[in-house]
DRENDO-1510 file (C-alpha; in Angstrom, 1 decimal, always signed):
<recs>
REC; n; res; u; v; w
REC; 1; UNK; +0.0; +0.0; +0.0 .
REC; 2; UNK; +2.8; +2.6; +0.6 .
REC; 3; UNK; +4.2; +1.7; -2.6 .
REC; 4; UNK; +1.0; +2.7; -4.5 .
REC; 5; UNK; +1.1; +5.9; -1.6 .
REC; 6; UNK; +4.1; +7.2; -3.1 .
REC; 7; UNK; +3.3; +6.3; -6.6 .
REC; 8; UNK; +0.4; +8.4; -6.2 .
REC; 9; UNK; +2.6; +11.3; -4.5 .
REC; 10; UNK; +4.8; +11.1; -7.1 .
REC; 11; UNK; +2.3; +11.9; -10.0 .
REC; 12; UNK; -0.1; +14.2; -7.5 .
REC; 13; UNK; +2.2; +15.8; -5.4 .
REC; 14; UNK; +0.7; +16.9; -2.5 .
REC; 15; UNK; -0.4; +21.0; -2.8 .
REC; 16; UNK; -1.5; +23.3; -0.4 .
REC; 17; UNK; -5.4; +23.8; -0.4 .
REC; 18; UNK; -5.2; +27.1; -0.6 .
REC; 19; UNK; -2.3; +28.2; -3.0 .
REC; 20; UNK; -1.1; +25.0; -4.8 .
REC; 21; UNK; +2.4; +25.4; -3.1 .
REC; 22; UNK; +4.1; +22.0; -2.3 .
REC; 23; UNK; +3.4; +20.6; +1.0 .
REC; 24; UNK; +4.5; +17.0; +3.3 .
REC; 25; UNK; +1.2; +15.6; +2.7 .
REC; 26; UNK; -2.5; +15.7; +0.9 .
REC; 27; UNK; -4.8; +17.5; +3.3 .
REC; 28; UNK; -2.6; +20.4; +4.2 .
REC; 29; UNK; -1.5; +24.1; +4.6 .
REC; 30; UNK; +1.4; +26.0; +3.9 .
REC; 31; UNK; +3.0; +27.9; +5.8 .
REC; 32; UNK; +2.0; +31.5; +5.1 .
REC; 33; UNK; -1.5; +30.1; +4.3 .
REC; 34; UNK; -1.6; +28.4; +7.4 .
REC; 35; UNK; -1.2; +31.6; +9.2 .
REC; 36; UNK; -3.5; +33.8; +7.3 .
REC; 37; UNK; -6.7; +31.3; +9.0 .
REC; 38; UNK; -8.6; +32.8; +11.6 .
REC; 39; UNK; -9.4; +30.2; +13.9 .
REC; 40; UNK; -11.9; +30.4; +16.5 .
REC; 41; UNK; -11.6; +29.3; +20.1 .
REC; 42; UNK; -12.6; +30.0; +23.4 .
REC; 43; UNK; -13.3; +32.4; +25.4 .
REC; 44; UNK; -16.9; +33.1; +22.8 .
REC; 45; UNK; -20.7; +32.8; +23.6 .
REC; 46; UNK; -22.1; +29.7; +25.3 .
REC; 47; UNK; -25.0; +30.3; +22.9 .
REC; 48; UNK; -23.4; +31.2; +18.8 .
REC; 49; UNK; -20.1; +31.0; +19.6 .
REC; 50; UNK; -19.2; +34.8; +18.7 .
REC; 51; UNK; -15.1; +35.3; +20.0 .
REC; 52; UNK; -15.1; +37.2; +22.8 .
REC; 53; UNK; -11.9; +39.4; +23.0 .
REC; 54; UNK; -11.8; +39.2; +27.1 .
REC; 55; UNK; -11.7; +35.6; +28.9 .
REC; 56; UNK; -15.8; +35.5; +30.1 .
REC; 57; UNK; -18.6; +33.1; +30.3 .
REC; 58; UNK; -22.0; +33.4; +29.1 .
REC; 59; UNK; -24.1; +35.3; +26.1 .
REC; 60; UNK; -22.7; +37.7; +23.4 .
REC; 61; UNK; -25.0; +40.8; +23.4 .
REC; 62; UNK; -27.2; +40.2; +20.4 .
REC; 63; UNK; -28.3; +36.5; +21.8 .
REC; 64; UNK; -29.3; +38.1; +25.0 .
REC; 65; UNK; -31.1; +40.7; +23.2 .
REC; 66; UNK; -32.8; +38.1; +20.4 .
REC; 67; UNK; -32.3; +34.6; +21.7 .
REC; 68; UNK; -31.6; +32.3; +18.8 .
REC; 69; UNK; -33.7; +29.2; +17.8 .
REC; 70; UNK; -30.9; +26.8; +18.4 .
REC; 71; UNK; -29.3; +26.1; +21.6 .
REC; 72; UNK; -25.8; +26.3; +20.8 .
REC; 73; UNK; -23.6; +26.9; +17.4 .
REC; 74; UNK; -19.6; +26.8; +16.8 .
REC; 75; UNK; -17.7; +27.3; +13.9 .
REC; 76; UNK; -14.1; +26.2; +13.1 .
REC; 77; UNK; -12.8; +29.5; +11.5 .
REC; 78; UNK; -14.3; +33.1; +10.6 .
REC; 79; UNK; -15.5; +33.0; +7.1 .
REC; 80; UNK; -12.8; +35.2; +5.0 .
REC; 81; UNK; -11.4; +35.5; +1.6 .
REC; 82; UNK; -8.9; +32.3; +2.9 .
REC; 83; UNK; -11.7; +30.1; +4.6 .
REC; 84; UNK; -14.4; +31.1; +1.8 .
REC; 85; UNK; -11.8; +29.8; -0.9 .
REC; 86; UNK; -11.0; +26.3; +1.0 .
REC; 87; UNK; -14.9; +25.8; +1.7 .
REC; 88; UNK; -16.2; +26.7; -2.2 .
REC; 89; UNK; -13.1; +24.0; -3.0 .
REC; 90; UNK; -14.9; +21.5; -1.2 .
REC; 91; UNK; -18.7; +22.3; -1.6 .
REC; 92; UNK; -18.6; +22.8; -6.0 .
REC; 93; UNK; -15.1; +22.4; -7.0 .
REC; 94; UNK; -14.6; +18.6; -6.3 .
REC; 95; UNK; -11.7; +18.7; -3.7 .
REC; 96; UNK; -11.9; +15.9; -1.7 .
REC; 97; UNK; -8.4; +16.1; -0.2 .
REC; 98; UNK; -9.3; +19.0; +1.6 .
REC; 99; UNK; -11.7; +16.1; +3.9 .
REC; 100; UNK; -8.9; +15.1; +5.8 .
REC; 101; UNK; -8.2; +18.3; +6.9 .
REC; 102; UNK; -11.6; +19.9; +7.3 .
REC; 103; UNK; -12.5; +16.7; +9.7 .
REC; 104; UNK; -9.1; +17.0; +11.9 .
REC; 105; UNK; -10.6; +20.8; +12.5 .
REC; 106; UNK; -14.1; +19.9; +13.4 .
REC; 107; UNK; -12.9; +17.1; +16.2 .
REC; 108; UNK; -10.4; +20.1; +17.3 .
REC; 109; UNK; -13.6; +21.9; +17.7 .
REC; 110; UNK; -15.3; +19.4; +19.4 .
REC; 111; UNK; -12.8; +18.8; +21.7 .
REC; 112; UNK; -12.2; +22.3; +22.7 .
REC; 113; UNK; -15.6; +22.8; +23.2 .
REC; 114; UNK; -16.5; +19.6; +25.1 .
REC; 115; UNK; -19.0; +18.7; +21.9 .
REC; 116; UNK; -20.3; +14.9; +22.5 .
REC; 117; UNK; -22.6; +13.6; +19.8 .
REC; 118; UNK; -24.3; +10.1; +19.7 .
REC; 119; UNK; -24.6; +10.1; +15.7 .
REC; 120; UNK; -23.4; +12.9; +12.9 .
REC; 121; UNK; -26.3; +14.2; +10.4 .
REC; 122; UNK; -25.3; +15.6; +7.1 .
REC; 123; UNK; -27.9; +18.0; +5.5 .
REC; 124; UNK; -28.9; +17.0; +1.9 .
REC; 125; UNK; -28.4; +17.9; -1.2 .
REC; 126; UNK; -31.7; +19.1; -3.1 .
REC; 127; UNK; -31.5; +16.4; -6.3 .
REC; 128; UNK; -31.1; +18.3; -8.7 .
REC; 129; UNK; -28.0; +20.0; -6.7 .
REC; 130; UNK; -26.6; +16.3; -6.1 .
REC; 131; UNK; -27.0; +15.7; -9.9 .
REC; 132; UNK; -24.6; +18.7; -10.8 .
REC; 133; UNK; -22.2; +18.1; -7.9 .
REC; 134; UNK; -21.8; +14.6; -7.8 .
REC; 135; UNK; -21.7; +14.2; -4.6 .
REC; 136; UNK; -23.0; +15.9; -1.1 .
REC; 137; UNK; -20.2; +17.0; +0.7 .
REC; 138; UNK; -21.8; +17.4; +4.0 .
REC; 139; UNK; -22.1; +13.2; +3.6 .
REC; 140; UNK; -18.4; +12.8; +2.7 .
REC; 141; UNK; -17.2; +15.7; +5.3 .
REC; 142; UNK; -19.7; +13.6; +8.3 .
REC; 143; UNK; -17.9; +10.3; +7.3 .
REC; 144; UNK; -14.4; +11.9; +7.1 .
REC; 145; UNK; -15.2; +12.9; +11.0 .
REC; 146; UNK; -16.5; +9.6; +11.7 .
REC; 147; UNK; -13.5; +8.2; +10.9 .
REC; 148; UNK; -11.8; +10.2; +13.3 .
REC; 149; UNK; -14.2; +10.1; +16.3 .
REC; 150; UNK; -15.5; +6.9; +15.1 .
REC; 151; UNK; -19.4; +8.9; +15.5 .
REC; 152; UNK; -21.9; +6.7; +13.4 .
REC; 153; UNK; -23.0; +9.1; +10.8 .
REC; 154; UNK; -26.7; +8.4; +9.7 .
REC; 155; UNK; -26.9; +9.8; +5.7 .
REC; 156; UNK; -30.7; +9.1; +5.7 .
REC; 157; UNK; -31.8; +10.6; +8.8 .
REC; 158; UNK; -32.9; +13.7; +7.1 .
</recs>
């Protein structure tokens, strides 16, 4: 299997998903890209996960002033010109290799945010949107974190 592994590396080399610069391995940043991310983490709302700039618990403003419909939201980045580009890839431009590396940041998530779940549901595709995309890559992005928290994902639950 490693033999076909660095077959495969020779004649895809692995490329940043951001710039196309070389990288160690499929699923990765470079560098500079790597730095331009905006992560978030705690401290942030209990409720949408808004970053807070000061270590506190509890509410941002706007959910105490309108309290959302869900009971509690987290993202893995701020949605930018870098994280936009990375999450188009995946969603319409058929870039699979970016799986790996979008599932390693959701179970960072999880983790940091003490996140259990019992089963992972993906949202489907409308068919018409499946039939132009060839795929649903909230399915393939729910079984790429499976693999890594070894969460049952349920396709059909929706």
């Amino acid at each position: 299997m490693q033999v076909v592994a660095r077959t495969l590396n020779i004649l895809y080399p692995p490329r940043c998903g951001l710039c196309l610069a070389r990288v160690d391995r499929h699923g990765q940043l470079c560098g500079p890209c790597w730095t331009g991310m905006h992560f978030l983490s705690p401290p942030c709302c209990t409720r949408c996960g808004y970053p807070f700039e000061v270590a506190m618990e509890g509410e941002c403003g706007a959910c105490m002033a309108h309290s959302p419909a869900y009971d509690r939201h987290r993202a893995v980045f701020r949605y930018d010109d870098a994280s936009k580009k990375l999450i188009l890839d995946l969603k319409y431009y058929d870039q699979p290799q970016l799986l790996p590396l979008f599932a390693e940041w959701l179970e960072r998530q999880m983790k940091a945010h003490d996140i259990q779940a019992d089963i992972l549901v993906p949202v489907p595709l409308h068919p018409l949107r499946l039939l132009r995309r060839r795929y649903n890559q909230s399915v393939l992005l729910a079984q790429a974190l499976s693999k890594r928290t070894e969460i049952p994902v349920a396709i059909n639950a929706l």
